[in-house]
C-alpha positions as CSV (number, residue, x, y, z in Angstrom):
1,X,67.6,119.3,176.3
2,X,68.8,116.7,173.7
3,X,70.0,117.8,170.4
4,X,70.2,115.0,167.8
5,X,72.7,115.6,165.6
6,X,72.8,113.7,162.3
7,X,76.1,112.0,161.3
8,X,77.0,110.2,157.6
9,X,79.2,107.1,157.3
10,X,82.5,108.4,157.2
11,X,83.4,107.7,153.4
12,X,87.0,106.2,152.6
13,X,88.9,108.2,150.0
14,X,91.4,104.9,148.6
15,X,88.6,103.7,145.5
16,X,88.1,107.4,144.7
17,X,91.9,107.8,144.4
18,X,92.9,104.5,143.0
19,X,90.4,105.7,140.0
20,X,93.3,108.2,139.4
21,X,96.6,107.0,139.9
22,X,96.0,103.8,138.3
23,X,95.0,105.2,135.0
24,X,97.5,108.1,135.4
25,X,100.4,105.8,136.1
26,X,99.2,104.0,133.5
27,X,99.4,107.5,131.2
28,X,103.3,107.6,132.2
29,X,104.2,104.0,131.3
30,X,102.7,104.3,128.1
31,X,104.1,107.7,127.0
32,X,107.5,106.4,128.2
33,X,107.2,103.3,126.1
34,X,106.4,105.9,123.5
35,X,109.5,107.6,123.9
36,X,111.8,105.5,125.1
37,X,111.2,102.1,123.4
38,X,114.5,102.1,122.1
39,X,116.3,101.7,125.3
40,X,114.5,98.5,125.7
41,X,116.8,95.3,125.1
42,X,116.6,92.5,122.6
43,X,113.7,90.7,120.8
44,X,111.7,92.2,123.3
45,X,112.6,95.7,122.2
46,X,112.5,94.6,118.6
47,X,109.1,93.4,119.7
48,X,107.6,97.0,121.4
49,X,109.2,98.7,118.6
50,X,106.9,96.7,115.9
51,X,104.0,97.1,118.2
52,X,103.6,100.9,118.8
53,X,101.3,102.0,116.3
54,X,98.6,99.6,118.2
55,X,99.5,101.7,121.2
56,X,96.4,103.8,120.3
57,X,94.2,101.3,121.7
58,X,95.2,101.8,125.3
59,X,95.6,105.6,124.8
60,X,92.0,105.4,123.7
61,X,91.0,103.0,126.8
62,X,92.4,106.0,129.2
63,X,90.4,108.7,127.3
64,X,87.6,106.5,127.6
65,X,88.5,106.3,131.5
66,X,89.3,110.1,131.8
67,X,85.6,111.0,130.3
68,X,84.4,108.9,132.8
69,X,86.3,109.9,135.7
70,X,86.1,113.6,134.9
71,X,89.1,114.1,137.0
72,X,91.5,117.6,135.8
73,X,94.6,115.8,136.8
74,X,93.3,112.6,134.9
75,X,92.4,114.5,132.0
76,X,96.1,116.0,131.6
77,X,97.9,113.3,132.4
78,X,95.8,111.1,129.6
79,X,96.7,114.2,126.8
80,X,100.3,113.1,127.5
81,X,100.0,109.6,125.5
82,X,97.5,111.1,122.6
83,X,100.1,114.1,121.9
84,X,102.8,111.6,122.0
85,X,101.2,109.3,119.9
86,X,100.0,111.8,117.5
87,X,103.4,113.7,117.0
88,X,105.0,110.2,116.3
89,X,102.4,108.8,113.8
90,X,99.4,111.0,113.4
91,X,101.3,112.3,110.0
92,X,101.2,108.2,108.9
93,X,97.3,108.6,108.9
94,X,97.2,111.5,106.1
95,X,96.7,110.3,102.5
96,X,100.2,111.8,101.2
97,X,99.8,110.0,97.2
98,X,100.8,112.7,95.2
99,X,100.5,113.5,91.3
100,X,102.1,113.6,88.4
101,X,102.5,110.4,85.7
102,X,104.8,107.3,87.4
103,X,107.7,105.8,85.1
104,X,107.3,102.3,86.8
105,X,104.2,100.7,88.6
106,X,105.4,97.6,91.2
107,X,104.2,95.1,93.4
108,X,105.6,92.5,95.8
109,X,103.7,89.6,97.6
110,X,104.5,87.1,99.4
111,X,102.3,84.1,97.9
112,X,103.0,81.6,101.1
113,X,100.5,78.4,100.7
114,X,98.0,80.5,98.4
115,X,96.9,79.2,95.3
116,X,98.0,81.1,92.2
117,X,95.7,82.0,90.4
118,X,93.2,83.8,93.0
119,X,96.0,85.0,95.1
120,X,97.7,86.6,91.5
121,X,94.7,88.0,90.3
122,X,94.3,91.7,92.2
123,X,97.7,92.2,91.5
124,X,97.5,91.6,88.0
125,X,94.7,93.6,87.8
126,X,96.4,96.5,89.5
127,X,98.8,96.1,86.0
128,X,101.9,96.7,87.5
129,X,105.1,96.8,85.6
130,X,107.6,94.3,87.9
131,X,106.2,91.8,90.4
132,X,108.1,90.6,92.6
133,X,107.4,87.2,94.5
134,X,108.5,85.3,97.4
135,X,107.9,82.1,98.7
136,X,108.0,80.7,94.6
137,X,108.6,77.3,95.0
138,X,109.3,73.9,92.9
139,X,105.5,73.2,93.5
140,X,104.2,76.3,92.8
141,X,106.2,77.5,90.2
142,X,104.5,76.2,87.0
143,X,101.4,77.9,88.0
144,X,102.9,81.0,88.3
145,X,104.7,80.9,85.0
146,X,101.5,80.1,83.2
147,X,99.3,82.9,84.9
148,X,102.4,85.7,84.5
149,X,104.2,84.2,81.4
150,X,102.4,85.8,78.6
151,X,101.7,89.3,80.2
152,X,105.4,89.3,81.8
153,X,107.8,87.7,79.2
154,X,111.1,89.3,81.3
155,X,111.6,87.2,84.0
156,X,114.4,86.8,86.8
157,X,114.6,83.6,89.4
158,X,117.1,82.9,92.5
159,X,116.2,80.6,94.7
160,X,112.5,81.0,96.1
161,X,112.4,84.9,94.6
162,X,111.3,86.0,91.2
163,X,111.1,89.1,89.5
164,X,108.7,88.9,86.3
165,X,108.5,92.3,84.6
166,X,107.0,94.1,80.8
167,X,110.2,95.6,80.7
168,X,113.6,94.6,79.8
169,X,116.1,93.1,82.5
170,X,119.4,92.5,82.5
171,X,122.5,91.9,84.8
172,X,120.5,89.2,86.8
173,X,122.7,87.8,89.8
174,X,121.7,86.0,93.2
175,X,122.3,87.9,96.5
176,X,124.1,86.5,99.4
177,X,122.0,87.5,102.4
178,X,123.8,85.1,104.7
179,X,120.6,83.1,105.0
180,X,122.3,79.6,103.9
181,X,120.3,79.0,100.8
182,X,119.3,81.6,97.8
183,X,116.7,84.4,98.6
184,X,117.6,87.5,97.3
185,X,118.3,88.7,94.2
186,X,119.2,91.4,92.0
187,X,118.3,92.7,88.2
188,X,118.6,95.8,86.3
189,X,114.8,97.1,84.6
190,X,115.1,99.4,81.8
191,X,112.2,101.9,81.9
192,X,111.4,104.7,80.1
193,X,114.0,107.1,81.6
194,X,116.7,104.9,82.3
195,X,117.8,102.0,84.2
196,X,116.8,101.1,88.0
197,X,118.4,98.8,89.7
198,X,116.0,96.6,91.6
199,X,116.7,94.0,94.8
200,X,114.2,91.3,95.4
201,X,114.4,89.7,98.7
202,X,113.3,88.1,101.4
203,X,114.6,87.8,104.7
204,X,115.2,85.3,107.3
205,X,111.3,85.3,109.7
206,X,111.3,87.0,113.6
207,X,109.7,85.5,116.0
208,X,109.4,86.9,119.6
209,X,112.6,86.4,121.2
210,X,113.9,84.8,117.8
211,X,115.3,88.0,115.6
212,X,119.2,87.2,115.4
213,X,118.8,85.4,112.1
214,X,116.8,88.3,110.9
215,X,119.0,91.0,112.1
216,X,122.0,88.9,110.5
217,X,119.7,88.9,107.1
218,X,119.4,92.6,107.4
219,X,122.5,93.9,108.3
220,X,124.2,91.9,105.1
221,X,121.8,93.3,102.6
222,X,122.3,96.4,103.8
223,X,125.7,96.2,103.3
224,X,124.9,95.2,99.5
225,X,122.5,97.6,98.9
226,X,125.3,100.3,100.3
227,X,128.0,99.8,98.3
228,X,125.7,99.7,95.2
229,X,126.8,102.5,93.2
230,X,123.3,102.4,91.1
231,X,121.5,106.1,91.1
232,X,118.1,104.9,91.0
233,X,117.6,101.4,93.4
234,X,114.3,99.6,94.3
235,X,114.2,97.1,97.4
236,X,111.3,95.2,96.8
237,X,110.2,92.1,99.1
238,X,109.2,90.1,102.3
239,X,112.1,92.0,105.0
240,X,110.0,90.6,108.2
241,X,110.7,93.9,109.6
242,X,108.9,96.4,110.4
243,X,109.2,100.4,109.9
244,X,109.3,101.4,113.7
245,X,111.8,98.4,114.2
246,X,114.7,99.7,115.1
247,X,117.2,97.3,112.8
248,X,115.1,99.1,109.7
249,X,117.3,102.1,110.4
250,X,120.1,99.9,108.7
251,X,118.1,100.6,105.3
252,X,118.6,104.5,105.3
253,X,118.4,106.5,103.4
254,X,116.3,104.7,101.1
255,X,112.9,105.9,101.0
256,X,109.7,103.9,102.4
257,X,107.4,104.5,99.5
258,X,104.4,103.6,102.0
259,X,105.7,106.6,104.4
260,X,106.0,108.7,101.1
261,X,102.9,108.3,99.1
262,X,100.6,106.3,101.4
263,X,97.1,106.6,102.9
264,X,97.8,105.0,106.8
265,X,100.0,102.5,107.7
266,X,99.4,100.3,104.7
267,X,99.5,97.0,107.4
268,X,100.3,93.2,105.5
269,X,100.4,90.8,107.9
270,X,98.3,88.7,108.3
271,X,96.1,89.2,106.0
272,X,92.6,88.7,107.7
273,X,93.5,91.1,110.7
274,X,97.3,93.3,109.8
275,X,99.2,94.1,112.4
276,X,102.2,94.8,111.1
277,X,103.7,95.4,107.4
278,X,107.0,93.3,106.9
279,X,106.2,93.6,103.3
280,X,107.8,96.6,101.8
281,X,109.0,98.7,98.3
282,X,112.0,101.0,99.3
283,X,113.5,103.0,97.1
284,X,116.6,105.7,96.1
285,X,117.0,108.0,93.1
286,X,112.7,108.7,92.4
287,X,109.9,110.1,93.6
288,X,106.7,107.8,94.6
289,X,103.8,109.1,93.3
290,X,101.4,106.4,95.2
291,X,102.1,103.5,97.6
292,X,98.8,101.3,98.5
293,X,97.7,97.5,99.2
294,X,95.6,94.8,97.7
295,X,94.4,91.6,99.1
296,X,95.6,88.6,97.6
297,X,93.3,85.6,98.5
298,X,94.8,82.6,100.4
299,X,98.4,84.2,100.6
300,X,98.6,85.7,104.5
301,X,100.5,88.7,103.4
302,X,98.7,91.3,101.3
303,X,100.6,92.7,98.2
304,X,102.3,96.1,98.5
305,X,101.9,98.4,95.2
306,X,103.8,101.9,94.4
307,X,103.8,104.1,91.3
308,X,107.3,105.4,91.0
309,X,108.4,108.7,89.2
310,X,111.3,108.8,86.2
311,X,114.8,108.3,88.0
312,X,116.1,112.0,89.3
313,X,120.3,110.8,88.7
């Protein structure tokens, strides 16, 4: 007798498991960028360091994948990148503005090729105290004056920087940033409950694989801003650098208002689609109250704002 037995196609195993290690390899590279991204070389360290926030779209991509797979070993593997990525930025996306009256409202944009007026007029109505302005130019300059003049009659100017405040200022000098040509400055604003020294600056532009010049920039205004003896000290300007870089650390241990008294990551470049903030108000001696960002039309940076408590020296 003849017994048919039935047989199935015997089924390969390789698609089912490249479905896992390739998204849980995947789940190691990126938690080790996470981790170790400072033991990457260069501009291209410089580079990953800038970009890790945007992480969070691949550690999203694997969730997605891991839902999908429904895999246990997928799953824990994919937990890896989120904890990482939460631990080292998940505070940033907290709205951490606190309360309490500020002593000094300021704001810092760089105006690039923007007209005046439009790109001016969100900050202005934000009523800050001090603006500070890069990219002021012969061509641009008169414009300026005439929109700020009347509101801002203190006003300080070094190179392509400008400081125009409602306050008083005083001991105005240039700043050697070993750029080649003027764009940094410094000024003394006398507020309410004393004096703050403040630094307006901006520093020489990275590129990818082009940060020496910008590194240089940094290094020497650190080494101003250190051997400052002022109690109360505002950095306010375009640093091309961002907080995760790793040649920000030259800055400590003045205080990133955005980290401070921000709601996210406060992003300024460029302006239609931020990827990065290069744009920044540091400061030593207060307490910031509030740090946020406005547009300003036709400029590709956004302004930065921060409401800044009395000075605690």
């Amino acid at each position: 007798m003849n017994v048919a037995v039935a047989t199935e196609p015997v089924r390969t195993r390789r698609p089912a498991r490249a479905a896992v290690v390739a998204p849980v390899t995947a789940a190691v590279l990126l938690s080790g960028a996470m981790v170790a991204h400072r033991w990457v070389p260069g501009s291209a360290g410089s580079v990953l360091d800038s970009a890790l926030p945007w992480l969070a779209a691949p550690v999203l991509v694997l969730v997605a994948v891991a839902v999908l797979v429904r895999r246990p070993v997928l799953v824990a593997a994919t937990m890896v990148p989120v904890l990482v990525w939460a631990l080292m930025f998940g505070p940033d996306l907290a709205d951490r503005a606190g309360s309490g009256p500020h002593d000094l409202r300021v704001a810092s944009l760089n105006l690039g090729a923007a007209t005046v007026e439009p790109a001016l007029d969100p900050l202005v109505s934000a009523a800050p105290d001090l603006i500070v302005l890069q990219e002021v130019t012969a061509a641009n300059r008169p414009a300026v004056a005439a929109r700020l003049g009347d509101a801002y009659p203190f006003q300080a100017n070094a190179g392509t920087v400008a400081v125009f405040s409602r306050l008083p200022l005083s001991d105005t000098e240039p700043v050697d940033i070993q750029i080649g040509w003027t764009r940094a400055l410094r000024t003394t604003v006398r507020t309410g409950s004393g004096r703050v020294r403040v630094y307006a600056v901006h520093l020489a532009s990275a590129r990818a694989g082009r940060t020496a010049e910008r590194n240089r920039t940094l290094t020497a205004l650190a080494g101003v801003i250190h051997a400052d003896p002022a109690p109360c000290l505002l950095l306010a300007g375009d640093l091309n650098t961002a907080t995760t870089d790793r040649h920000f650390d030259v800055l400590a241990p003045l205080t990133d208002t955005q980290k401070e008294a921000g709601a996210g990551f406060g992003f300024t470049w460029p302006a239609r689609f931020p990827l990065v903030r290069p744009d920044h108000l540091l400061q030593r001696g207060m307490t910031t109250r509030r740090a946020w960002v406005v547009d300003a039309p036709g400029s590709d940076h956004r302004t930065v704002l921060a409401d800044l408590g009395s000075c605690e020296a």
